[in-house]
Backbone as a ProteinNet text record, in pm:
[ID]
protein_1_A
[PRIMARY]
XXXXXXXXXXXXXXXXXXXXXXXXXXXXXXXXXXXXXXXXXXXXXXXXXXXXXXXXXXXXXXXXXXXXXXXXXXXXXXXXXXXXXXXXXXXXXXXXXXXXXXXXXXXXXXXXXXXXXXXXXXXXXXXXXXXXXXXXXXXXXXXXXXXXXXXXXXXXXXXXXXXXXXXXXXXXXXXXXXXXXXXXXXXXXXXXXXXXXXXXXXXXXXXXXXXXXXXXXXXXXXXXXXXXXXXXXXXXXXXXXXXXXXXXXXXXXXXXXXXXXXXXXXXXXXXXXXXXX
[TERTIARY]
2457.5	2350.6	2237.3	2225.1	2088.3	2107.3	2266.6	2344.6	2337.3	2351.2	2352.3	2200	2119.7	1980.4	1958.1	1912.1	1890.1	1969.7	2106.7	2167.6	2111.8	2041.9	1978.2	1862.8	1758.6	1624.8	1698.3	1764.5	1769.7	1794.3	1886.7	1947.8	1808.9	1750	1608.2	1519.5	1471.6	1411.4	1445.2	1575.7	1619.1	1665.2	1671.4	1653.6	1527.5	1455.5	1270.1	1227	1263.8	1181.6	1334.7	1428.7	1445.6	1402.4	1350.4	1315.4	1190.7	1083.3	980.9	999.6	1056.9	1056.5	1140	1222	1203.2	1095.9	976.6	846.6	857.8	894.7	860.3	789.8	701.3	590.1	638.7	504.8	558.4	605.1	570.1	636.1	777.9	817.2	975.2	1050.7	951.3	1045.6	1071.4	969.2	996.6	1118.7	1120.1	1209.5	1356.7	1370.9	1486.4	1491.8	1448	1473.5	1548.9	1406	1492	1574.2	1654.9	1783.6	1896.1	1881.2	1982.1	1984.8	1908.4	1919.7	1972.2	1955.3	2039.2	2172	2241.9	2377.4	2405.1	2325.3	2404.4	2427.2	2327.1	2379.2	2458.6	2498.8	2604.6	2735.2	2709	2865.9	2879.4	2785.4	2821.2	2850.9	2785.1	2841.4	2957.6	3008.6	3169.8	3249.5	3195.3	3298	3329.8	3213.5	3242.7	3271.3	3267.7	3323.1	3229.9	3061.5	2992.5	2879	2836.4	2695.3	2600.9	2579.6	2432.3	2392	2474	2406.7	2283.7	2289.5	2137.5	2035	2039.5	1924.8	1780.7	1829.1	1675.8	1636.9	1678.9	1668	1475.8	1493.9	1387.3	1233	1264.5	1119.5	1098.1	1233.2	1139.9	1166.8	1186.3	1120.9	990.3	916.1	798	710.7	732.7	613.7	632.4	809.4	811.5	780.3	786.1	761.8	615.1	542.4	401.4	340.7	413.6	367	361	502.5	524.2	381.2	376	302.8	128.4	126.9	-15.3	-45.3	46.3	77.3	74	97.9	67.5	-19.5	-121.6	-199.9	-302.2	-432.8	-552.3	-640.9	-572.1	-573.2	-594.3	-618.8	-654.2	-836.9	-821.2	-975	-954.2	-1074.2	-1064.9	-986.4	-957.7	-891.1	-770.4	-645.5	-573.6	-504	-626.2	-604.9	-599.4	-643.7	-674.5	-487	-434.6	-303.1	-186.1	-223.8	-111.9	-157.6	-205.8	-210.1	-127	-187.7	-41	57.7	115.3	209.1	283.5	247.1	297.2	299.9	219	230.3	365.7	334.2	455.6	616.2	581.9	723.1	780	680.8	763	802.7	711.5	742.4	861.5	912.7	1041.7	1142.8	1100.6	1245.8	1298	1170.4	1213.3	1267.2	1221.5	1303.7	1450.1	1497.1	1599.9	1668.6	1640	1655.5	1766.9	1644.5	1670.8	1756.6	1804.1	1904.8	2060.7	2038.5	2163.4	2250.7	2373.5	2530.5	2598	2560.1	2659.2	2758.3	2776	2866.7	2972.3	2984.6	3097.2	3056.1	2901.8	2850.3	2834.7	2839.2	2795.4	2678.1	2602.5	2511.8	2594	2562.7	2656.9	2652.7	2503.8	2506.7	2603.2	2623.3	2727.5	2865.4	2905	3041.8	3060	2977.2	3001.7	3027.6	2929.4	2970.8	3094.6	3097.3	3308.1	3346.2	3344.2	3477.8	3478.3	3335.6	3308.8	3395.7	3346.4	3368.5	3480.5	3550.4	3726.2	3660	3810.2	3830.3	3668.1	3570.7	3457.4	3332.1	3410.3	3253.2	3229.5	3299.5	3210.9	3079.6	3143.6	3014.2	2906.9	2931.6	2836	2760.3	2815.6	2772.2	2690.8	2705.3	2593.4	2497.1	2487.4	2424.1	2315.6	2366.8	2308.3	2292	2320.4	2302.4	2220.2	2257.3	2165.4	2085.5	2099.6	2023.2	1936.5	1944.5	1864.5	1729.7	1726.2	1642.1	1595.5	1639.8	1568.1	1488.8	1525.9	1437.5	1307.3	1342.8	1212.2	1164.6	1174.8	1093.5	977.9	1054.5	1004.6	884.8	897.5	843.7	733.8	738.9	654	562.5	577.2	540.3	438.1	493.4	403.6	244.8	160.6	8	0.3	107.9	58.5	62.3	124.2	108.5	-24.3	-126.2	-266.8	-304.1	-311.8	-431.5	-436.7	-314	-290.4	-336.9	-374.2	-457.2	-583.6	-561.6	-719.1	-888.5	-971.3	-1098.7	-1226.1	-1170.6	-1269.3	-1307	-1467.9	-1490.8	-1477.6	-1467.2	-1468.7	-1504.4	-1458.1	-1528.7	-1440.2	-1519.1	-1481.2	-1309.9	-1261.6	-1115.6	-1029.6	-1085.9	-991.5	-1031	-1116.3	-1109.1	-1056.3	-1065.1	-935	-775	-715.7	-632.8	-602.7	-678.8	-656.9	-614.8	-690.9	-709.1	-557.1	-516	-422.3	-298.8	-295.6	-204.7	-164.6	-257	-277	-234.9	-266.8	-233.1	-57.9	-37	135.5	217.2	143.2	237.8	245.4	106	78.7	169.4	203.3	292.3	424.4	467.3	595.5	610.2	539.2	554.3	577.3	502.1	476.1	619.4	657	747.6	866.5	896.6	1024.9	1045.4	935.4	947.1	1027.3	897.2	924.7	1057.5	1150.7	1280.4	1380.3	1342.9	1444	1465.9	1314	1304.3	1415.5	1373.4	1479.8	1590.9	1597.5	1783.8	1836	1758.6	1810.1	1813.5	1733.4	1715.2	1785.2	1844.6	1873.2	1969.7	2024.4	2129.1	2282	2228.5	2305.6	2292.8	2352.1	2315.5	2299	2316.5	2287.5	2150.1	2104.9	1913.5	1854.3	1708	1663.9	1476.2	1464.4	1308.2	1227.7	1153.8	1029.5	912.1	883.5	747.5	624.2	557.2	488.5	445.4	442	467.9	571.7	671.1	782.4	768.7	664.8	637.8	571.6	506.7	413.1	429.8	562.5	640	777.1	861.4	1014.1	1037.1	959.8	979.4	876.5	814.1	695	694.5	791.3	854.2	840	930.3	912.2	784.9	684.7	553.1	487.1	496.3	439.8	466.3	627.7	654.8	624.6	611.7	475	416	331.6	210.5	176.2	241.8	230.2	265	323.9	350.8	244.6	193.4	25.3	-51.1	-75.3	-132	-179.3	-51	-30.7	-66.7	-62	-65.3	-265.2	-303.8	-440	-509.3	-433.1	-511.4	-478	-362.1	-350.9	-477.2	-483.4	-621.3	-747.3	-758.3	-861	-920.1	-798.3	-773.7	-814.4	-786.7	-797.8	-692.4	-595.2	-452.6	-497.1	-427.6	-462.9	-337.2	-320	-262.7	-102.5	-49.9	80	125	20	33.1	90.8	11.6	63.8	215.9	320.7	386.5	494.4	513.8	566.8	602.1	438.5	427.3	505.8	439.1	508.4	669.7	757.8	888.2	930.5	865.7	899.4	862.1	753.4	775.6	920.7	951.2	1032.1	1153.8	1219.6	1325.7	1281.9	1224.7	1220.9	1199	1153.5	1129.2	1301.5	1325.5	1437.7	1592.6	1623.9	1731.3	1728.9	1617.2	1659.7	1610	1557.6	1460.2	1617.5	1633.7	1766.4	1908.6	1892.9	2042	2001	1914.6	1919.6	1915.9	1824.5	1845.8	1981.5	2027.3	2232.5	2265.1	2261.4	2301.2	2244.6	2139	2083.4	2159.8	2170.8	2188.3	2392.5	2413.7	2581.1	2602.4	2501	2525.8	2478.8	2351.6	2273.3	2235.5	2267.5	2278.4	2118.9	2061.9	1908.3	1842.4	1867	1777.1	1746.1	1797.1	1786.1	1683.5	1627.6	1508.1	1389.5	1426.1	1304.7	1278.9	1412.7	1350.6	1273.4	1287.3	1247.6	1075.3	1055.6	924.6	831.9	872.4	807.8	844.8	714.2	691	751.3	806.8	868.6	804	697.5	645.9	451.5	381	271.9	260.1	174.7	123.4	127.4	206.3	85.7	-25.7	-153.3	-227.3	-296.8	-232.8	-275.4	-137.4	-92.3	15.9	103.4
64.7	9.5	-45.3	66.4	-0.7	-120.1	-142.1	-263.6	-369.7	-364.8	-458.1	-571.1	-438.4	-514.6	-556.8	-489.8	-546.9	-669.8	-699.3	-819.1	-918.5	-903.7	-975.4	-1006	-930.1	-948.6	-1052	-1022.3	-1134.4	-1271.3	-1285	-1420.5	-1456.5	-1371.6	-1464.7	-1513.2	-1439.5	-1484.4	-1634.6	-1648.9	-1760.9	-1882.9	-1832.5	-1929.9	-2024.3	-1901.1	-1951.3	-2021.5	-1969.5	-2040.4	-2182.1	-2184.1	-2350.8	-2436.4	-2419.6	-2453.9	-2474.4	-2384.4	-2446.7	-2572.2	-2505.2	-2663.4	-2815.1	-2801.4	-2863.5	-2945.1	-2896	-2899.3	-2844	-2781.2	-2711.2	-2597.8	-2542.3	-2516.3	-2380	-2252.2	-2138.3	-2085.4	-2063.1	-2090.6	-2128.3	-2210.9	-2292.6	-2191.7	-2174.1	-2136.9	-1994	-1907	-1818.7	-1756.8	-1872.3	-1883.4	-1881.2	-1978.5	-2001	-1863.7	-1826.8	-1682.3	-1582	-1568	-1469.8	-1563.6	-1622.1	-1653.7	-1653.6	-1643.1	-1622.9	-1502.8	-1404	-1248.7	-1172.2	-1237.6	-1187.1	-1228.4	-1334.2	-1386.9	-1289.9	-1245.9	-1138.4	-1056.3	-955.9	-842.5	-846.8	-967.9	-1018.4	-995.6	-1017.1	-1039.6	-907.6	-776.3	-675	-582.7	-625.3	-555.2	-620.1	-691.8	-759.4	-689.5	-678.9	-577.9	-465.4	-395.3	-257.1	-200.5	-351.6	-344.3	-225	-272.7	-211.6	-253.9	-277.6	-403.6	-334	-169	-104.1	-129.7	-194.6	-247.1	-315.4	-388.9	-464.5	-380.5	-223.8	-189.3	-180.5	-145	-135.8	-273.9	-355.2	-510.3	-529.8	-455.3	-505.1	-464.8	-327.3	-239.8	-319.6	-365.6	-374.4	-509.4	-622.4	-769.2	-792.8	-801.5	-795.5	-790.8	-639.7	-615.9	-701.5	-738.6	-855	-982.2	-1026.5	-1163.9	-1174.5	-1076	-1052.1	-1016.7	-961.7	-985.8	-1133.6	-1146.3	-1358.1	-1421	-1395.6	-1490	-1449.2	-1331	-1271.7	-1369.3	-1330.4	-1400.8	-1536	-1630.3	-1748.1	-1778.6	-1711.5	-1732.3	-1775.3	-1737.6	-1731.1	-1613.5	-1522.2	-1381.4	-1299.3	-1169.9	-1000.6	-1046.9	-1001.5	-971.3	-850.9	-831.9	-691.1	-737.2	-865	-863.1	-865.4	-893.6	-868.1	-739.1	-687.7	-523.2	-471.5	-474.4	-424.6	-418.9	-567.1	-587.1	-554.2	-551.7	-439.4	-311.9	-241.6	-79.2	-88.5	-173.9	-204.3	-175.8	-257.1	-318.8	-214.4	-165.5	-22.4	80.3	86.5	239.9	214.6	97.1	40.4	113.8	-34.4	-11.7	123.3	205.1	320	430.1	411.6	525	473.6	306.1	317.1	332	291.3	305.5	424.4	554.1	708.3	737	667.1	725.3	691.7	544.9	542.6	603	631.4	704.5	842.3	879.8	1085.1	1067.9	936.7	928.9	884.7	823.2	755.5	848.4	829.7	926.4	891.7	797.2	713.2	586.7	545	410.8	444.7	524.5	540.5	487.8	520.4	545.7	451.5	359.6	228.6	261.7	205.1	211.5	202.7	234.6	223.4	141.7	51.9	-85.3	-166	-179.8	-261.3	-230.5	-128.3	-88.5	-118.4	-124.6	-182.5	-335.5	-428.3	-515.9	-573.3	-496.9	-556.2	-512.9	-403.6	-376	-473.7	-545.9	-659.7	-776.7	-847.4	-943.5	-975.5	-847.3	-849.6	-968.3	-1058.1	-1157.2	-1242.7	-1222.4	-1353	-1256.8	-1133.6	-998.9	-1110.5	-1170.7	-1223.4	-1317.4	-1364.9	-1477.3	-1381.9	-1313.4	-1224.5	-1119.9	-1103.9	-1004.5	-1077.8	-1201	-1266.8	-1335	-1393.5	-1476.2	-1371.2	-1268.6	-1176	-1057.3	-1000.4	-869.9	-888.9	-986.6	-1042	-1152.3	-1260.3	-1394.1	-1410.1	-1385.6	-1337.9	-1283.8	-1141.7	-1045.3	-1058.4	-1171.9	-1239.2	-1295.8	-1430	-1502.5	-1425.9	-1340.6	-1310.2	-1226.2	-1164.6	-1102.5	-1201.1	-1277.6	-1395.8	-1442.1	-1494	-1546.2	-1464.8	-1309.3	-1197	-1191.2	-1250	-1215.4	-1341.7	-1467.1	-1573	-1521	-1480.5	-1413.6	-1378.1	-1320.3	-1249.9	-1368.9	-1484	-1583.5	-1653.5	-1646.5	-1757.5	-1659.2	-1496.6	-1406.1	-1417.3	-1473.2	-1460.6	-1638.8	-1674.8	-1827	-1848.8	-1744.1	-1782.5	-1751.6	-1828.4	-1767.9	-1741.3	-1723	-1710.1	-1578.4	-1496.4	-1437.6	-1305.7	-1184.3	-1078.4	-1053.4	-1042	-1087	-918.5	-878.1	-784.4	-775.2	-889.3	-888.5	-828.2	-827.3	-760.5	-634.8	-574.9	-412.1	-360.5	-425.5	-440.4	-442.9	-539	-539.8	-448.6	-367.3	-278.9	-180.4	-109.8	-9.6	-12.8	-171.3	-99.5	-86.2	-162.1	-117.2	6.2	57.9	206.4	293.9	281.9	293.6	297.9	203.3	135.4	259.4	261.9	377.1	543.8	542.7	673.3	723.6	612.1	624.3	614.3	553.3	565.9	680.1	704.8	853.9	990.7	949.1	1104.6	1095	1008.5	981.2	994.8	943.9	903.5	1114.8	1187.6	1295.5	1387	1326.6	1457.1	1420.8	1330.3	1344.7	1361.3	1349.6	1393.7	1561.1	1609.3	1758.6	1815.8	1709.2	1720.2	1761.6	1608.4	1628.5	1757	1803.6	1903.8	2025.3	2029.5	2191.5	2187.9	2074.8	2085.1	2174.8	2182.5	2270.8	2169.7	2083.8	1978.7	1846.9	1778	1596	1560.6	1627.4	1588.8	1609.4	1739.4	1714.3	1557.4	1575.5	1450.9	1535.7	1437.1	1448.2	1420.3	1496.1	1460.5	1522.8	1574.8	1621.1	1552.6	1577.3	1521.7	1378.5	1241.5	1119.4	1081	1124.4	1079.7	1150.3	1194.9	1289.8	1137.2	1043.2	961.2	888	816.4	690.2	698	643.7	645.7	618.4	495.5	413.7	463.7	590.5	535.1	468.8	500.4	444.6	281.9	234.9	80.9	36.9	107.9	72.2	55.8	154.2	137.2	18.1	-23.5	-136.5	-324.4	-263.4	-395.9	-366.8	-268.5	-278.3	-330.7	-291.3	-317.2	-508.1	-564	-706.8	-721.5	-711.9	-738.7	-738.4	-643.8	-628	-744.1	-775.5	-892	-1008.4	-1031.2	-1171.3	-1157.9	-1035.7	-1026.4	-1024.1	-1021.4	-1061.9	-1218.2	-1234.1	-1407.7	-1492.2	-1451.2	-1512.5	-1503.2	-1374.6	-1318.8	-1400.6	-1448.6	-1506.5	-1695.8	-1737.3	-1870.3	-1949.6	-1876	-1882.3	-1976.2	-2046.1	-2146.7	-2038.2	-2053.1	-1998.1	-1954.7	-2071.8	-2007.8	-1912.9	-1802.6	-1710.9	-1583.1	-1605.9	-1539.6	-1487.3	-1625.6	-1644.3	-1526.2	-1462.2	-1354.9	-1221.5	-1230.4	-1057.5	-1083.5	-1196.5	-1288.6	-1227.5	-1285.4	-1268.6	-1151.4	-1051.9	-929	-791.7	-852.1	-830.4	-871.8	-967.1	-989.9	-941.6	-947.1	-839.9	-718.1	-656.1	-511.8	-468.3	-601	-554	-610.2	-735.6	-782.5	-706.6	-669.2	-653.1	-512.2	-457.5	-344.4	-238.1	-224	-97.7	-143.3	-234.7	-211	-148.9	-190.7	-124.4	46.4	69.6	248.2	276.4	237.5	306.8	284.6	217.3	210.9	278.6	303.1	399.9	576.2	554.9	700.5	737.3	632.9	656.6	707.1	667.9	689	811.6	860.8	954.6	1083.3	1067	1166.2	1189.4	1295.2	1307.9	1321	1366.4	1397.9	1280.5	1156.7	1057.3	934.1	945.9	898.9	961.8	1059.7	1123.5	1089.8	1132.1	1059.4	930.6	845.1	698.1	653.8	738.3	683.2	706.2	813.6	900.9	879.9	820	767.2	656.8	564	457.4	419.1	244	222.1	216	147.1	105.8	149.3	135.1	124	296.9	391.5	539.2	586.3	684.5	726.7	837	821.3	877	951.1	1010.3	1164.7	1187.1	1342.3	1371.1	1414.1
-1707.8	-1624.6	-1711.2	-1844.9	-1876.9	-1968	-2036.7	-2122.7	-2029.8	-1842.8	-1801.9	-1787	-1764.2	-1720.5	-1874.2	-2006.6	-2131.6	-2144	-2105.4	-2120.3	-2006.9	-1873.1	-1769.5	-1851.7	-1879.3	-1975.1	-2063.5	-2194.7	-2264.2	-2215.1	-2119.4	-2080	-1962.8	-1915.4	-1828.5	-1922.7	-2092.5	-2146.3	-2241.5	-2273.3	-2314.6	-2197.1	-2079.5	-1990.9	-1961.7	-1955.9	-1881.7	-2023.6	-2177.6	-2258.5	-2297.5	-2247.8	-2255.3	-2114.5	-1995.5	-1913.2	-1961.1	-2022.4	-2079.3	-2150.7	-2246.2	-2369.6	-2315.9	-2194.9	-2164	-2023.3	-2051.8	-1948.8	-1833	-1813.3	-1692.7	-1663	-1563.1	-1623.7	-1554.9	-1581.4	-1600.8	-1520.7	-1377.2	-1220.6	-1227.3	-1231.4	-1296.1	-1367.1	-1508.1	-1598.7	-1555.8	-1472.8	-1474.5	-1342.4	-1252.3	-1139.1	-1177.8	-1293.1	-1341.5	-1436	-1507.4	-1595.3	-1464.5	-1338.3	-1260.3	-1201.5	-1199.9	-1140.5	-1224.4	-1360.5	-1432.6	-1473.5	-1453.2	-1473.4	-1355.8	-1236.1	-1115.5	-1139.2	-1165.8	-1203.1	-1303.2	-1397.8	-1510.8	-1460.8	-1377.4	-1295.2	-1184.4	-1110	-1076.1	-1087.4	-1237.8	-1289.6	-1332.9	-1370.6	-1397.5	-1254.4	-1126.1	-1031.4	-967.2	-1022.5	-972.9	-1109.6	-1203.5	-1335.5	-1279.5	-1243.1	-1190.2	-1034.6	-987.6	-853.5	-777.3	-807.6	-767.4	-773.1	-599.9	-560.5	-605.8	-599.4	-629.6	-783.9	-864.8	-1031.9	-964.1	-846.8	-789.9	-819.8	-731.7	-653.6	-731.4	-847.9	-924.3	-950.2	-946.9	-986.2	-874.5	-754.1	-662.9	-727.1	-816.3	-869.1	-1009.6	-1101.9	-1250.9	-1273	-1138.6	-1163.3	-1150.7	-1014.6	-1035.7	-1173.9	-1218.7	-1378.8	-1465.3	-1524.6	-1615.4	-1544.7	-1422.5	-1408.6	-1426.5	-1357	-1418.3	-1543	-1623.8	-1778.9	-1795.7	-1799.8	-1866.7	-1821.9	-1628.9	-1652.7	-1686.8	-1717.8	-1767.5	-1933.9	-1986.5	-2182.4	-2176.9	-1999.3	-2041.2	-1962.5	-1923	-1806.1	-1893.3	-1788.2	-1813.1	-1928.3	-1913.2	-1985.1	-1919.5	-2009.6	-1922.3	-1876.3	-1732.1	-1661.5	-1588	-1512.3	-1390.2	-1325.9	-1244	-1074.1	-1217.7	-1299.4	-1344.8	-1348.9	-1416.9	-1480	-1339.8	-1193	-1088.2	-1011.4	-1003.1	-995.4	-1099.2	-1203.3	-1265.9	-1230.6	-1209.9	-1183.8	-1046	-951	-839.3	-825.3	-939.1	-952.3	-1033.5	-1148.8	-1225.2	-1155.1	-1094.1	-1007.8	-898.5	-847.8	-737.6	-789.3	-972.4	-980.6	-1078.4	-1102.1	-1205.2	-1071	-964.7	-825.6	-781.1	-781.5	-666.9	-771.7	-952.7	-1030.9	-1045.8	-1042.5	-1036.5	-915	-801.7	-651	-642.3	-697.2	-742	-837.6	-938.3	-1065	-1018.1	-933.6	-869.3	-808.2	-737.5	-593.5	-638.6	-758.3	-820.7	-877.4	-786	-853.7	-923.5	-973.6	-1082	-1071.8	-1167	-1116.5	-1012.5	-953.5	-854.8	-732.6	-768.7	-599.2	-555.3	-412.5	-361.4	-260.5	-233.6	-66.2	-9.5	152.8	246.6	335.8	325.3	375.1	287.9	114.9	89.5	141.8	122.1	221.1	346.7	396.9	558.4	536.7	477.4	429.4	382.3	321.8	235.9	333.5	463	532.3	618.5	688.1	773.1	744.2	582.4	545.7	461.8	431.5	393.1	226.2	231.8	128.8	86.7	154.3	183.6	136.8	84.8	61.3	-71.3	-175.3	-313.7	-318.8	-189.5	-113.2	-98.6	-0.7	85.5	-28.5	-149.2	-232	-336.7	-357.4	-470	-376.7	-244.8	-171.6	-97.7	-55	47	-21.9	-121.5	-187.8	-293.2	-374.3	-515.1	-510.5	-450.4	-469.9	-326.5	-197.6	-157	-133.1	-193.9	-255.5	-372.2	-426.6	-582.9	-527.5	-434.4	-357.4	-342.3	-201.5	-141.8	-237	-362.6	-425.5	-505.2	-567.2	-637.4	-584.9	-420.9	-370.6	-327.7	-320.8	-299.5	-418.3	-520.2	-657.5	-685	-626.6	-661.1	-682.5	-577.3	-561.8	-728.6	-759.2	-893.1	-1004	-994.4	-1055.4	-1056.9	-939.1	-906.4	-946	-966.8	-1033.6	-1153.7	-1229.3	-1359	-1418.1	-1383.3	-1395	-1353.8	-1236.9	-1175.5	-1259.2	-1269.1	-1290.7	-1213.7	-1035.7	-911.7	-1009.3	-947.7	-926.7	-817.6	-896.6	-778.5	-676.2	-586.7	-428.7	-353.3	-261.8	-152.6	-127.3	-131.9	-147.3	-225.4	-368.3	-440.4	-401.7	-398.5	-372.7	-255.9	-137.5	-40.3	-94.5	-160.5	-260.2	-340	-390.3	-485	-335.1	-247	-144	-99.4	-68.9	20.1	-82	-215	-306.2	-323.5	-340.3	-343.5	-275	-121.5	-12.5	23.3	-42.7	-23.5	-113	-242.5	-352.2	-276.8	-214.3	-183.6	-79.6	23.3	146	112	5.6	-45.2	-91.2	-200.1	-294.8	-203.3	-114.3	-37.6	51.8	166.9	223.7	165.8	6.2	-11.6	-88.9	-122.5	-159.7	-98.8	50.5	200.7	249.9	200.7	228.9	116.9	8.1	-84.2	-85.3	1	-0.7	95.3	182.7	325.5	326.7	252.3	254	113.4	39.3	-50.1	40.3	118.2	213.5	357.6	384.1	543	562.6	672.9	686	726.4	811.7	836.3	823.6	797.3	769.8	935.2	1019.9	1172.5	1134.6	1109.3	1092.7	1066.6	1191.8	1146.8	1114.7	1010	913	1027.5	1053.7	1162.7	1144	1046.4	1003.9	886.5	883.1	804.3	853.4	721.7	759.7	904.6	866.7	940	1089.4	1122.2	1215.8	1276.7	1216.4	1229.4	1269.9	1201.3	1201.8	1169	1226.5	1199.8	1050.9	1006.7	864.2	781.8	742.7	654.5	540.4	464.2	327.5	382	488.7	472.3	502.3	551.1	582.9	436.5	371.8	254.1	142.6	145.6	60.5	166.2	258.6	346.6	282.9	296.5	254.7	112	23.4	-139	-152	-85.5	-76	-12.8	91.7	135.7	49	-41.5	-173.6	-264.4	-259.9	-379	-289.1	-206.3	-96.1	-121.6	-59.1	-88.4	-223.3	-301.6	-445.8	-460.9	-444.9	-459.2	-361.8	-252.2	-171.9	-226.2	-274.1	-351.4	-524.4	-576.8	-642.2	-645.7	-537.5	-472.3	-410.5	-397.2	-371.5	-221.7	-219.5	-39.1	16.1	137.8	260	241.3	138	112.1	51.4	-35.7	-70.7	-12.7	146	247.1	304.9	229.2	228.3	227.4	129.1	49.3	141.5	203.2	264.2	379.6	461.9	588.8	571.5	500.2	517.3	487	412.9	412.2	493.6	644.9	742.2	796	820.1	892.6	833.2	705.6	657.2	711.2	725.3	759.5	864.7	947.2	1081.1	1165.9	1079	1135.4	1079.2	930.9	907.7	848.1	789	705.6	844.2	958.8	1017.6	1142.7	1210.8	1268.5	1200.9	1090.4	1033.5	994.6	981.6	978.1	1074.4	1187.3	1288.6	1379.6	1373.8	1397.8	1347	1219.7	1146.1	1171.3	1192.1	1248.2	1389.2	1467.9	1588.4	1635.2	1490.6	1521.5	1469.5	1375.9	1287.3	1339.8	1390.2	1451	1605.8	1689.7	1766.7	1866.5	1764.9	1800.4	1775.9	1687.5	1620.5	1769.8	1871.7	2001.3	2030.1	2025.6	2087.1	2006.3	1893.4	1775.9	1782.6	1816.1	1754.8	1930	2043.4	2155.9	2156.1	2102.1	2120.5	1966.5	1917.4	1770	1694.2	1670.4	1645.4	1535.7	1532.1	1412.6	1258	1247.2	1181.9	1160.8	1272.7	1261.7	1313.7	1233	1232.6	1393.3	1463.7	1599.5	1516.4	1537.9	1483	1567.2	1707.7	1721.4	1788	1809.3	1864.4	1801.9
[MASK]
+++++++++++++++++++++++++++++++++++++++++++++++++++++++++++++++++++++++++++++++++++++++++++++++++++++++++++++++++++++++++++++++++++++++++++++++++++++++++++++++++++++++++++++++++++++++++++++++++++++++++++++++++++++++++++++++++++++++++++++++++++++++++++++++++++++++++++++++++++++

């Protein structure tokens, strides 16, 4: 795993710097780097006949696409230094949540398995288009904001400390959430048990609330930044993945699996806190 990504790193960095030299500017070059580092890990989860070589791909793009473009930006300032702490805290919390959860090259998600059993002969399509290139996309495109902070020279305004708040906000709701169920599932008695205390007492999703939230983050520093309206862009569609494809497929999945998760998902909210009760 870690031969594959070091071999993705090298081939994005000799991509993005011949896309430079031949003019294209850092946006470009750095689009094209991540698109040829998803094709490497690509080709290592078709070696091992195993789509989860992706999953960490979502936590430790972001920081390098945001270094590159920090080294060719404008330089280190506060609203900078304010969005990497973000952004680090973001991505060392989801690479350890993955980290703790990973069984080894054997193991697949079980959204990709449903997948290949769906799509038979046509899963190779479905596995570089929809599993890897995809989720490059909308990350990329989640990441832009961090590109106008890293150029920009507006002044600090009320925004970024908003920005910073709910960044913060985003790690804290992940960290705690993705804990109070790793605790879960080590102590339950049955995989029929469903998590309903704490966060999850709150909200069906808190974990996906929190990684909204952390793309809001970045959308609000890019504005903050001077970013015009398309910055918005990013967080925009990653509502809609989560409201549209990733928060329906667990709960199908909860609902076939768990006998009780019909009662939970009727009486508690998907996404947004009930905050008494």
């Amino acid at each position: 795993m870690l031969a594959a990504y070091l071999a993705a790193l090298i081939a994005a960095v000799l991509a993005g710097s011949y896309a430079a030299s031949q003019g294209a500017s850092e946006l470009v070059a750095a689009a094209v780097g991540d698109a040829v580092a998803t094709v490497v890990v690509f080709g290592a989860s078709v070696a091992f006949r195993n789509s989860s070589f992706y999953d960490a791909y979502w936590s430790v793009a972001p920081p390098i696409l945001f270094a590159f473009w920090i080294i060719v930006g404008s330089g280190f300032d506060v609203r900078v230094g304010m969005a990497c702490l973000v952004v680090l805290l973001w991505a060392l919390r989801l690479t350890w949540n993955w980290a703790r959860g990973w069984e080894g090259l054997t193991h697949e998600d079980w959204r990709y398995e449903d997948l290949k059993a769906q799509t038979g002969g046509a899963y190779w399509l479905v596995n570089f288009l929809g599993i890897h290139f995809f989720p490059t996309v909308l990350v990329f495109i989640g990441c832009v904001p961090l590109w106008v902070v890293s150029r920009s020279y507006e002044p600090l305004w009320w925004l970024d400390v908003a920005a910073l708040l709910v960044g913060l906000t985003a790690v804290w709701l992940q960290w705690a959430s993705d804990n109070a169920l790793h605790k879960f599932r080590a102590e339950r008695s049955s995989a029929e048990e469903v998590l309903r205390t704490g966060l999850w007492r709150r909200c069906r999703h808190p974990n996906y609330l929190g990684e909204i939230l952390f793309w809001t983050a970045l959308a609000l520093f890019g504005v903050a930044a001077g970013g015009a309206w398309w910055v918005l862009s990013g967080a925009m569609l990653m509502v809609l993945l989560f409201l549209g494809i990733s928060i329906p497929m667990i709960d199908k999945r909860m609902l076939a699996n768990k006998p009780a998760y019909a009662e939970y998902r009727a009486t508690t909210p998907a996404l947004l806190p009930r905050l008494v009760g």
